[in-house]
C-alpha positions as CSV (number, residue, x, y, z in Angstrom):
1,X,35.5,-8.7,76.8
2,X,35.3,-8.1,72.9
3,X,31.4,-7.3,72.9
4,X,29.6,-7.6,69.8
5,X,29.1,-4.1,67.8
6,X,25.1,-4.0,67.3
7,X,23.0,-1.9,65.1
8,X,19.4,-0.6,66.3
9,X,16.9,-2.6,65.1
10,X,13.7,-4.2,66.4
11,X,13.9,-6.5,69.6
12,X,13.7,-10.5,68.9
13,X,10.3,-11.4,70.5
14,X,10.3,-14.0,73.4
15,X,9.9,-17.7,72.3
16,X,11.2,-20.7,72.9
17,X,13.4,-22.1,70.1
18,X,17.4,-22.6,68.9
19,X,20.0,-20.7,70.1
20,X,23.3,-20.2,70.4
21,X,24.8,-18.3,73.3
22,X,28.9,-17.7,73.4
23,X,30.0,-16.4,77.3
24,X,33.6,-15.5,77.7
25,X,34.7,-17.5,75.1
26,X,38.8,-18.4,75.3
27,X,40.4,-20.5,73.0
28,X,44.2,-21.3,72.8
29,X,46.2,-22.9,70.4
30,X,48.6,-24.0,72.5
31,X,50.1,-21.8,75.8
32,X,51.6,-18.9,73.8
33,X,48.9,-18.5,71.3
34,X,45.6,-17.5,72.4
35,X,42.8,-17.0,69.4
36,X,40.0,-16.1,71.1
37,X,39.6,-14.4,74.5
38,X,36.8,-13.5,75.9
39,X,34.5,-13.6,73.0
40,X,30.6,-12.9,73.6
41,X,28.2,-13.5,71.0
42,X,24.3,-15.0,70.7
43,X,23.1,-16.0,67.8
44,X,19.1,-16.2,67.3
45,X,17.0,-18.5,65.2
46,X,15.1,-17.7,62.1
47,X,17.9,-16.0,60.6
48,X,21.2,-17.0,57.9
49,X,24.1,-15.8,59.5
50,X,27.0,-15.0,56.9
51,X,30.5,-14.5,59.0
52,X,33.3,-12.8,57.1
53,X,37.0,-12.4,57.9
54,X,40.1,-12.5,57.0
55,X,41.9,-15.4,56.2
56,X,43.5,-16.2,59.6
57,X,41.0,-14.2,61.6
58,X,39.3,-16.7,63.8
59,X,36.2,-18.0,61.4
60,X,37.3,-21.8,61.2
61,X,38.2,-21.9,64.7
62,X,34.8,-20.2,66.3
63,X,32.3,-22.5,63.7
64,X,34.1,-25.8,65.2
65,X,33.9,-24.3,68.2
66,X,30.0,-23.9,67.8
67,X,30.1,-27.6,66.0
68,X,32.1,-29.4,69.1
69,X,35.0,-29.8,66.8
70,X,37.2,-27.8,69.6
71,X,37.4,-27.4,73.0
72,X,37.3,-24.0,74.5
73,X,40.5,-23.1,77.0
74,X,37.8,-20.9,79.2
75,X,34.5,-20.1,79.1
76,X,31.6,-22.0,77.6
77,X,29.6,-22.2,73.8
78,X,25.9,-23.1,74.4
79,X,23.3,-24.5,72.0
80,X,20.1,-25.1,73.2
81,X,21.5,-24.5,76.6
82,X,23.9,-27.5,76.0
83,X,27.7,-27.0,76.2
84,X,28.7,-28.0,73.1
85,X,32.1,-29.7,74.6
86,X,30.3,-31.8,75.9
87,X,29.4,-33.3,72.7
88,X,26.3,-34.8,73.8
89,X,24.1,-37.1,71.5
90,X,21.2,-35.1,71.4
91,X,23.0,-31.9,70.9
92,X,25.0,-33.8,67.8
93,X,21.8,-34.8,65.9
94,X,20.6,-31.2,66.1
95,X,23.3,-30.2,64.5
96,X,24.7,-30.2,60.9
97,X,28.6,-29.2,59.8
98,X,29.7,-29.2,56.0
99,X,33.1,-28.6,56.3
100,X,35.4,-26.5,53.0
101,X,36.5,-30.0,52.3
102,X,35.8,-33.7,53.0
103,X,36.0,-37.0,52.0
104,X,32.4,-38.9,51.4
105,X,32.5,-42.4,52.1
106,X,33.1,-44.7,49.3
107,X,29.4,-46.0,48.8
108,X,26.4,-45.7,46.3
109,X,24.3,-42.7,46.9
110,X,21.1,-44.9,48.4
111,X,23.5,-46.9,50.9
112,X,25.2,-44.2,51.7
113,X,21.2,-42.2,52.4
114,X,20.4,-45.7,54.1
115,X,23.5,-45.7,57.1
116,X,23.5,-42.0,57.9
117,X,20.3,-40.5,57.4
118,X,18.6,-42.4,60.5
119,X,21.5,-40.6,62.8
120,X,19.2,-37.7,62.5
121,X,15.4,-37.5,63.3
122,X,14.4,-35.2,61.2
123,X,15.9,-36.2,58.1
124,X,13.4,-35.8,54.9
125,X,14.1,-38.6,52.4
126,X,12.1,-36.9,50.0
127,X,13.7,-33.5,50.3
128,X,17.2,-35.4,49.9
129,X,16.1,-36.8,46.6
130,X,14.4,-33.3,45.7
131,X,17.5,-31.6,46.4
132,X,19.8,-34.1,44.2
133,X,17.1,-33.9,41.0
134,X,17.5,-29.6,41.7
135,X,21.2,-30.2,42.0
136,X,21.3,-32.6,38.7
137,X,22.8,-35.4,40.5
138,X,22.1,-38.9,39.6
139,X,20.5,-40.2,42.8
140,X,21.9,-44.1,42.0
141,X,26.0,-42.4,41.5
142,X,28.7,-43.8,43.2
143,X,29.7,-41.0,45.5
144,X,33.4,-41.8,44.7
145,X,32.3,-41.6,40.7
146,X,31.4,-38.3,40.9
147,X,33.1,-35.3,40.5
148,X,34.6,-32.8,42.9
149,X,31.3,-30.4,42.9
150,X,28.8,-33.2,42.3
151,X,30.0,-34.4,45.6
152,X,29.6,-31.0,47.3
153,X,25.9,-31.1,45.4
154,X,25.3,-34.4,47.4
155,X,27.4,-33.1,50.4
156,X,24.8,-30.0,50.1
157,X,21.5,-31.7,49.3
158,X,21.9,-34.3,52.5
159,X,23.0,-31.2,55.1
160,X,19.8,-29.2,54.2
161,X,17.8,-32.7,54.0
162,X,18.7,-33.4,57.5
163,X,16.4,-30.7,58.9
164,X,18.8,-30.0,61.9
165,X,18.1,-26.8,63.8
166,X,21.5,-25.8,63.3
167,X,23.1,-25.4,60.1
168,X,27.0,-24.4,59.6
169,X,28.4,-24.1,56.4
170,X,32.4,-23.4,55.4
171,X,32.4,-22.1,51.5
172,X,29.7,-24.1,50.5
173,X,29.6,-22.6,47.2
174,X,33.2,-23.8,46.3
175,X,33.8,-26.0,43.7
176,X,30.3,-25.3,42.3
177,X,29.0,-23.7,39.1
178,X,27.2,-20.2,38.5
179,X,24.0,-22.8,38.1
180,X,24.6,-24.2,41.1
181,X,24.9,-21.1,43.0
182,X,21.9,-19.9,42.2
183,X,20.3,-23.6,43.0
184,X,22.3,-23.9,46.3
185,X,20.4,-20.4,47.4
186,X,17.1,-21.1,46.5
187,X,17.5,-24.2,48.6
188,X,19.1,-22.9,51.4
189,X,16.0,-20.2,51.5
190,X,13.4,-22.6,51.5
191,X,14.9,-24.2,53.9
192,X,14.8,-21.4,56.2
193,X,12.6,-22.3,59.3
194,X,11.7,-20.1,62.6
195,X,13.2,-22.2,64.8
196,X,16.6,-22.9,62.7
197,X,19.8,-21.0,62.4
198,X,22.0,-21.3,59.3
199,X,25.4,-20.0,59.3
200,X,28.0,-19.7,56.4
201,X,31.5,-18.9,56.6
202,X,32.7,-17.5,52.9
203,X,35.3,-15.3,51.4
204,X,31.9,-15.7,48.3
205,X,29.7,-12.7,49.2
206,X,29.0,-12.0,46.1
207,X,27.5,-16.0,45.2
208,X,25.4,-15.0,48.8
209,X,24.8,-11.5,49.0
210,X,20.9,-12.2,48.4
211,X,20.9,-15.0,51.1
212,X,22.4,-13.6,54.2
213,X,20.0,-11.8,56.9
214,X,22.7,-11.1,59.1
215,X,26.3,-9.9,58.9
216,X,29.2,-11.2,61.1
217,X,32.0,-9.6,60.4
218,X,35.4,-10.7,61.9
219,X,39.3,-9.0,62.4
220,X,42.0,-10.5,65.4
221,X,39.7,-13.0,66.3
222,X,36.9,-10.1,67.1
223,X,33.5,-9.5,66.4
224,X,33.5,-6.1,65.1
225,X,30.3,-6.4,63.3
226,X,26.9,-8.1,64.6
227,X,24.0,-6.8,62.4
228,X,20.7,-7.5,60.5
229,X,21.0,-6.6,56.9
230,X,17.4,-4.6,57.6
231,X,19.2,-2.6,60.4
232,X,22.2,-1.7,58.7
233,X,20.5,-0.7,55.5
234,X,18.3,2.1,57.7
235,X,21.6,3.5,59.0
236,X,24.0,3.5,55.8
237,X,23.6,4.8,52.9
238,X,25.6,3.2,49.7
239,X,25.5,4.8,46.2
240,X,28.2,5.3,43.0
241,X,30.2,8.8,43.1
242,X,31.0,10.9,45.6
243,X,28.7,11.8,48.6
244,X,29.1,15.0,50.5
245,X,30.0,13.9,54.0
246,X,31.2,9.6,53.3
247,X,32.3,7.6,56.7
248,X,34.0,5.3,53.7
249,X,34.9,5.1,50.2
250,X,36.1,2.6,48.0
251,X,36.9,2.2,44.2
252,X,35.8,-1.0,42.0
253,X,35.5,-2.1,38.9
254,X,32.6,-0.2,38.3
255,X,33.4,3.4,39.8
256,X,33.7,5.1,43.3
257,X,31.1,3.5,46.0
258,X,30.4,5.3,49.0
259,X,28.9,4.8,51.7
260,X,27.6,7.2,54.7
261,X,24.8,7.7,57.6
262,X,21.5,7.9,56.2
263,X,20.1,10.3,57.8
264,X,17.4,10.9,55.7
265,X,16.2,7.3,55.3
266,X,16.9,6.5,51.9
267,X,17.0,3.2,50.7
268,X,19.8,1.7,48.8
269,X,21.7,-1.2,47.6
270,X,23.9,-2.9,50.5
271,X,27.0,-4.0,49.0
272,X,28.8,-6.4,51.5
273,X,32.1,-5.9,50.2
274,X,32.3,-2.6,50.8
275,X,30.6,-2.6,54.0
276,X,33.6,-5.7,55.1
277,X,36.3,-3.2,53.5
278,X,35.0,-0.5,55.7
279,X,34.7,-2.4,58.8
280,X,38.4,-3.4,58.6
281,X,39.3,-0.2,58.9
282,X,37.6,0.6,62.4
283,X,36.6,3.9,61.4
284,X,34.9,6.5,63.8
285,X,31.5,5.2,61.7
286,X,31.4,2.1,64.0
287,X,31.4,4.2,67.2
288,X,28.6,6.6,66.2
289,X,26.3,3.8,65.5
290,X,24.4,3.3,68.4
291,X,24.8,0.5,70.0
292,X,21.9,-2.1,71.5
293,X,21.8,-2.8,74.7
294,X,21.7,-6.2,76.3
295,X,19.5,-8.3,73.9
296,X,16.3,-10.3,74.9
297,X,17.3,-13.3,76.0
298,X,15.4,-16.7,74.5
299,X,14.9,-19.4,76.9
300,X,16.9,-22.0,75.4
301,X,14.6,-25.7,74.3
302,X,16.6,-28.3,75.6
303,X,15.1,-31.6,74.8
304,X,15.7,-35.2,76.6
305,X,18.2,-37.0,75.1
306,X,17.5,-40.7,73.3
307,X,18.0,-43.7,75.5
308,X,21.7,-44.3,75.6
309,X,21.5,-47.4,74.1
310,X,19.2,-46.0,70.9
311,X,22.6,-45.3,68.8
312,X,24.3,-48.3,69.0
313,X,22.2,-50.3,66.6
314,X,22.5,-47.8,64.1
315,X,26.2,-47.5,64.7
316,X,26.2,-51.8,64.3
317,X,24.6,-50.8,61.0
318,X,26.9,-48.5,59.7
319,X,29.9,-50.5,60.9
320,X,28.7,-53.5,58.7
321,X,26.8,-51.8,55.9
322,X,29.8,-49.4,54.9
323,X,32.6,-52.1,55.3
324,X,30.4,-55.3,54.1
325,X,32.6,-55.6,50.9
326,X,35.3,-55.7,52.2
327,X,34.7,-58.1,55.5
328,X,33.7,-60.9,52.6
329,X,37.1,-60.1,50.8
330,X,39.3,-60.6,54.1
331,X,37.3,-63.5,55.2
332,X,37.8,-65.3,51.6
333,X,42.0,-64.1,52.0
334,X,41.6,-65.5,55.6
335,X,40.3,-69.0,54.6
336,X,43.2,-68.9,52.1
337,X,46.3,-68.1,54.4
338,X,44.5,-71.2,56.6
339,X,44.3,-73.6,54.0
340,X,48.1,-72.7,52.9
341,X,49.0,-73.1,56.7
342,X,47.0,-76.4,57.1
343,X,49.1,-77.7,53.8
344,X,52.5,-76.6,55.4
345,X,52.0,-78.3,58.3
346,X,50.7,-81.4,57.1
347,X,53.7,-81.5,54.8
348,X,56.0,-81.2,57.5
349,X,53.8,-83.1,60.0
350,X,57.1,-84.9,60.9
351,X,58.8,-82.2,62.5
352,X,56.5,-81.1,64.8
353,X,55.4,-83.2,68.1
354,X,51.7,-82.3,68.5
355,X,49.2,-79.6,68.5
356,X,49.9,-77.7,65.1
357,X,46.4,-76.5,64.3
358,X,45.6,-75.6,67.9
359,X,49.4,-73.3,66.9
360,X,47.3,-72.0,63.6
361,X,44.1,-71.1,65.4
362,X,46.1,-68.6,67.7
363,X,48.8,-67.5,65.0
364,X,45.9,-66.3,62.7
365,X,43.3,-65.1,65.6
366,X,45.8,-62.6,67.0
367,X,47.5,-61.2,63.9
368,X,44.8,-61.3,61.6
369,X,42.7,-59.9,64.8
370,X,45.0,-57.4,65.4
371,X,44.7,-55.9,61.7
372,X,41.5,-55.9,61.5
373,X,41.4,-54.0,64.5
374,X,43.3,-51.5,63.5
375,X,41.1,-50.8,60.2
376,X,38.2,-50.0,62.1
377,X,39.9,-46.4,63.2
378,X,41.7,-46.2,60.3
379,X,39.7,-42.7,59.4
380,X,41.2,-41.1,62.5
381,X,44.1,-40.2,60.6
382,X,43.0,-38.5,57.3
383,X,40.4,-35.9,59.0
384,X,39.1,-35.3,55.3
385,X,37.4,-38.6,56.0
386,X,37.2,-39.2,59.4
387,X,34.9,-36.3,59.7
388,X,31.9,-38.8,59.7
389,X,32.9,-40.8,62.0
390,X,33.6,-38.0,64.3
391,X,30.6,-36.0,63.7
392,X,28.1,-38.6,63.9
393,X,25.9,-37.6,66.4
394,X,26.5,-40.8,68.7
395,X,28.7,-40.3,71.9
396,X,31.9,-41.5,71.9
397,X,31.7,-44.4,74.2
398,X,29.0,-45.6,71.8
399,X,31.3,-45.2,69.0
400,X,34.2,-47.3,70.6
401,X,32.1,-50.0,72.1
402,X,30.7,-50.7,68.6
403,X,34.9,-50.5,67.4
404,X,35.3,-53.1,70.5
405,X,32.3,-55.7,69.7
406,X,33.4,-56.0,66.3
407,X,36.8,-56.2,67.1
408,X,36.7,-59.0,70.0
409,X,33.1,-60.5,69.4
410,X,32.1,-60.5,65.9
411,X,35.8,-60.7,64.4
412,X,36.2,-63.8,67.1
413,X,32.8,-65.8,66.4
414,X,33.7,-64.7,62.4
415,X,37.0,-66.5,62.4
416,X,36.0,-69.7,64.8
417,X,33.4,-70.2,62.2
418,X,36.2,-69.4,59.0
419,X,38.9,-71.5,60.8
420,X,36.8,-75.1,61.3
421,X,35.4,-74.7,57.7
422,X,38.8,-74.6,56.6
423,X,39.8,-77.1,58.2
424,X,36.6,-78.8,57.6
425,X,37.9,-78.5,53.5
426,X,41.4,-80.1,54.5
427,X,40.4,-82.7,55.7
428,X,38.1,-83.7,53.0
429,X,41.4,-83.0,50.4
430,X,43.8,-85.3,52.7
431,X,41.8,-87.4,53.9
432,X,40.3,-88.2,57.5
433,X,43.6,-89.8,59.0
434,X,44.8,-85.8,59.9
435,X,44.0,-84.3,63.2
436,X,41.3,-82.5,63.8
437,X,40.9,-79.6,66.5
438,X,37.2,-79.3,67.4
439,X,35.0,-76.9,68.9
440,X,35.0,-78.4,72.5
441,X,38.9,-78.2,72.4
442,X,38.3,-74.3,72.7
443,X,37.5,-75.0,76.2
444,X,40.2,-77.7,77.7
445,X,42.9,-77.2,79.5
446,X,42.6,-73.9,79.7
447,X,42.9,-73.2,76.3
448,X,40.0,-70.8,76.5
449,X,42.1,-68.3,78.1
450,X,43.4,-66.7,74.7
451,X,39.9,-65.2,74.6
452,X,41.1,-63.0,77.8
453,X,44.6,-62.4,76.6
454,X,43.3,-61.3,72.4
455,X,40.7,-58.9,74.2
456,X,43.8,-56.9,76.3
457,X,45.9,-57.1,72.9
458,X,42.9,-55.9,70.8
459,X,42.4,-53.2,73.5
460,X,45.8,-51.9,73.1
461,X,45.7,-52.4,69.2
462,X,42.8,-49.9,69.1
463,X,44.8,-47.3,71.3
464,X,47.4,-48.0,68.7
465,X,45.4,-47.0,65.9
466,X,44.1,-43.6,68.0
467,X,47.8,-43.0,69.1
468,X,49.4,-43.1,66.3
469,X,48.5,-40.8,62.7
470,X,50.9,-43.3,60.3
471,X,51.9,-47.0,60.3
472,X,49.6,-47.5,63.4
473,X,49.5,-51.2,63.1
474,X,52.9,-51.8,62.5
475,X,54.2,-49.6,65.4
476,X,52.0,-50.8,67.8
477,X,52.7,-54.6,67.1
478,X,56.3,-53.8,67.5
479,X,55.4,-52.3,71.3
480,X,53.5,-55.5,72.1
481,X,56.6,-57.5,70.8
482,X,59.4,-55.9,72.7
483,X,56.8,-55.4,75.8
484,X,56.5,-58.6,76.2
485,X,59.7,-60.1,75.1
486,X,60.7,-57.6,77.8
487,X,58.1,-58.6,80.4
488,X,59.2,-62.1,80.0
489,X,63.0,-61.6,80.0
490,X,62.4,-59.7,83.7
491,X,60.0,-62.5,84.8
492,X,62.9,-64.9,84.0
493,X,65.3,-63.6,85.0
494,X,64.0,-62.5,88.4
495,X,62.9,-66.5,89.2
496,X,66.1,-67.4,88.1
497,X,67.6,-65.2,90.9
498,X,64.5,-66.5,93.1
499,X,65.4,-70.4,92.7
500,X,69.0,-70.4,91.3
501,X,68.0,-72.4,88.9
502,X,68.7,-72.4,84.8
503,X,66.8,-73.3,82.2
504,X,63.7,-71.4,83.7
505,X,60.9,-71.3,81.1
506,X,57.5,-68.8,82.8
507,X,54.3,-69.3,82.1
508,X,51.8,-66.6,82.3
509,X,52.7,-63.9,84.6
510,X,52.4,-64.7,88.1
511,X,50.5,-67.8,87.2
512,X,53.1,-70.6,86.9
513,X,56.4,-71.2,86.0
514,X,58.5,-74.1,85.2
515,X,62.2,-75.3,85.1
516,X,64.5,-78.4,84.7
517,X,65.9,-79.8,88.1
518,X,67.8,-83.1,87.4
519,X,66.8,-85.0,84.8
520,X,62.7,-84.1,86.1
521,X,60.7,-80.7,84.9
522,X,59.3,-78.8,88.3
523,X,56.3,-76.7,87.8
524,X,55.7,-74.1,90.2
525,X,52.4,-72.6,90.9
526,X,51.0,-69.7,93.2
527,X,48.4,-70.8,95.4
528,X,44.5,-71.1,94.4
529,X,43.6,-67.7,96.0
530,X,46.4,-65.8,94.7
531,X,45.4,-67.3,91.4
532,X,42.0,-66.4,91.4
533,X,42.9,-62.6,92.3
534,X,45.1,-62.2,90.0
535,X,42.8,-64.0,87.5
536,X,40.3,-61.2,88.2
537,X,43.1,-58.2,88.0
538,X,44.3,-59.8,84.6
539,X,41.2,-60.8,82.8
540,X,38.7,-58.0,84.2
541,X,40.3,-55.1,85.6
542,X,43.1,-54.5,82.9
543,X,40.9,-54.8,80.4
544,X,38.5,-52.2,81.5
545,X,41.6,-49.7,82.3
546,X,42.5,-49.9,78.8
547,X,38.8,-49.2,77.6
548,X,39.0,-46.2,80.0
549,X,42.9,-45.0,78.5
550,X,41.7,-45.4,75.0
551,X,38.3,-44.0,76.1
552,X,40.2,-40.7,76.7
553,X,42.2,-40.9,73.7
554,X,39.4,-41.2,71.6
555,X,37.9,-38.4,73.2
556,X,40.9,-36.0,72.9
557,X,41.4,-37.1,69.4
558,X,37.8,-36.4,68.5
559,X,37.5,-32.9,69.8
């Protein structure tokens, strides 16, 4: 095990509050690349954590580790006692990640403060606002309007604002101005809280010198430093010029810095850089600090988690609220293509025998269903954006059951209601003569059994969209089409072997088929029971294996 190199310092007193415990920590980036392994580290609360490296040396990977963002080969990262793999709900809305770089969703500043901030319970509405006016951000902006580090202001001010006991920051300070800086530390100090732990990934120490408490330092994918500012400053010694007996040395811009044991207490300047430059080199220095035993250990809070269920209308809100714009724009475009429809086959009433707008209804449910489908995950592909969506502290079947009611129930009841109106308006302009298709039609003859055969397709539209990074829609219509041209071609064929018959034209699989004998059409249908099974496999059982499949998939694509 790579154990933690600590410095002597006072022991954390025993209460019961935040923290973060890593136990044998592997992580693998595939079979021949391991990262981590065996990695053992606790982090305690009341304290800013800044962790240095390397580019390359592990920081990224062991911060989305501690976020949920990946999945450990071996071993386990605890927060609160939680796992965070696990990814639980009330582990998510404790916790805050601003990643390097991200995409903020395209919304005004108080919509955008209206969807997300009720995700977490201890979100200050006034500190939000406090931090923009301290930031110089125009609380009514269009997020989109703004520029690069005005959006990391507002990135900035809603982290700290959401008062989550864990804080993790990647270069927060890039992209901003010297101004900034100096704003972004005062407000990550006040911010400072007992029970909290803040921790910053930078290459900046200079922009954070004055705000880190506690150094983590890391080489290979080790921790070779773990250390209170307070505790390293009583044990090294850093001054300009030479020093009689230096464990390093180190020439900057403004002269020779040393740095050495203090053995005779002195106080002096701790200057990060040079301490990072000298801990890369593994000198003897390391050894000869004493090292602290095993630490106190803090009886982790774990709180009860919301009801289940206490997500999913703020989920329904965020769904609707951040897309409303554009649902009204594709249901005006979708009373358009109608109309045109309606007109096309009303001019060319003569060539069809019967039954053309019940053939409209199911032409524009299933492909305009199916697109809209796939925009509801269209974020899973540009992980830029489709951070929020992933870090929303909701669990994931929440997230795809809201993806899945607005996608077979809300999109259906949304285009029964678009389709009548339109055809409502076209019979008004033609006249009364043309044939209508009402709402009780829906439910004759079967008809109502699209309903069962749009949720499987939806289903598999929305594994689509998780499956595939580009052109999701468009691949995954193409493997419905051949499937089931495929499907059908087999089902033929086989009954055609079956009855020696020709002209064999089959219904829904295993439900019915028919074909031409003489001059007469024979239909040929399974028995009641066998219908009624298979009814149940088809319309129940499929469609819930599917939830499960994409279930996983949106789980591995998450973490």
């Amino acid at each position: 095990h790579h154990s933690s190199v600590l410095f002597q310092g006072t022991p954390t007193p025993l209460f019961i509050c935040t923290m973060i415990e890593i136990k044998d920590l592997t992580y693998r980036y595939n079979r021949k690349k391991t990262l981590f392994e065996g990695l053992d580290l606790q982090l305690m609360p009341g304290k800013v954590y800044g962790l240095l490296g390397k580019n390359g040396a592990g920081k990224s990977s062991l911060i989305k580790n501690i976020a949920g963002l990946l999945l450990p080969s071996q071993g386990a990262c605890l927060v609160d006692g939680r796992e965070t793999s696990e990814r639980e709900t009330g582990f998510l809305e404790q916790l805050f990640f601003l990643p390097e770089e991200s995409e903020l969703p395209r919304l005004l500043i108080p919509k955008f403060l209206a969807i997300y901030a009720p995700f977490y319970p201890g979100f200050d509405k006034k500190q939000f606002y406090d931090n923009l006016a301290t930031f110089n951000v125009d609380p009514g902006s269009h997020l989109q309007q703004l520029s690069f580090g005005q959006r990391k202001k507002a990135y900035i001010a809603f982290a700290l604002a959401a008062n989550t006991r864990v804080l993790i920051m990647d270069e927060p300070t890039n992209g901003l101005d010297i101004p900034s800086k100096i704003q972004f530390r005062k407000l990550v100090a006040a911010s400072k809280r007992q029970n909290k732990i803040n921790i910053i990934s930078t290459h900046q120490v200079r922009d954070l010198d004055d705000l880190i408490t506690t150094v983590l330092v890391m080489d290979d994918s080790k921790i070779l430093l773990h250390a209170d500012k307070e505790d390293i400053s009583a044990q090294l010694f850093f001054s300009t010029g030479e020093q009689e007996d230096p464990v390093y040395e180190e020439e900057t811009t403004t002269g020779l810095v040393s740095m050495s044991v203090n053995t005779k207490n002195l106080p002096s300047y701790l200057d990060l850089e040079v301490l990072f430059n000298a801990t890369l080199k593994r000198g003897p220095w390391l050894d000869r600090i004493k090292k602290i035993g095993a630490a106190n250990k803090i009886q982790p809070a774990k709180e009860t988690d919301l009801p289940h269920l206490a997500k999913l209308p703020l989920l329904f809100k965020r769904q609707y609220l951040e897309n409303n714009k554009l649902y009204r724009i594709a249901g005006l475009g979708l009373a358009a293509i109608l109309l045109f429809l309606f007109f096309i086959t009303w001019h060319f009433r003569n060539s069809f025998s019967g039954g053309t707008n019940q053939g409209i209804f199911l032409i524009g449910l299933f492909l305009s269903g199916s697109l809209f489908t796939s925009l509801l995950l269209k974020d899973l592909g540009q992980p830029s954006s489709g951070i929020w969506l992933m870090a929303l502290p909701a669990s994931i079947s929440q997230k795809l059951f809201v993806c899945i009611i607005f996608s077979i129930v809300f999109y259906v009841l949304s285009f029964v209601s678009i389709f009548f109106m339109v055809e409502l308006l076209f019979n008004k302009i033609v006249g009364e003569n043309s044939v209508r298709m009402e709402i009780k039609d829906l439910w004759k003859n079967g008809f109502y059994n699209f309903f069962f055969i749009y949720m499987n397709i939806q289903l598999l539209v929305l594994l689509g969209s998780i499956s595939f990074k580009k052109a999701a829609f468009i691949k995954t219509i193409i493997i419905l089409l051949v499937f089931f041209l495929s499907v059908n071609s087999l089902n033929n064929a086989l009954l055609g072997m079956i009855t020696s018959e020709t002209a064999i034209n089959g219904g829904e699989v295993f439900d019915y088929f028919q074909f031409v004998h003489g001059d007469e059409n024979v239909y040929v249908y399974l028995p009641e029971n066998w219908q009624l099974i298979l009814g149940i496999i088809f319309h129940y059982l499929v469609p819930c294996c599917i939830f499960y499949i994409t279930y996983l998939k949106f789980r591995e694509t998450e973490i």
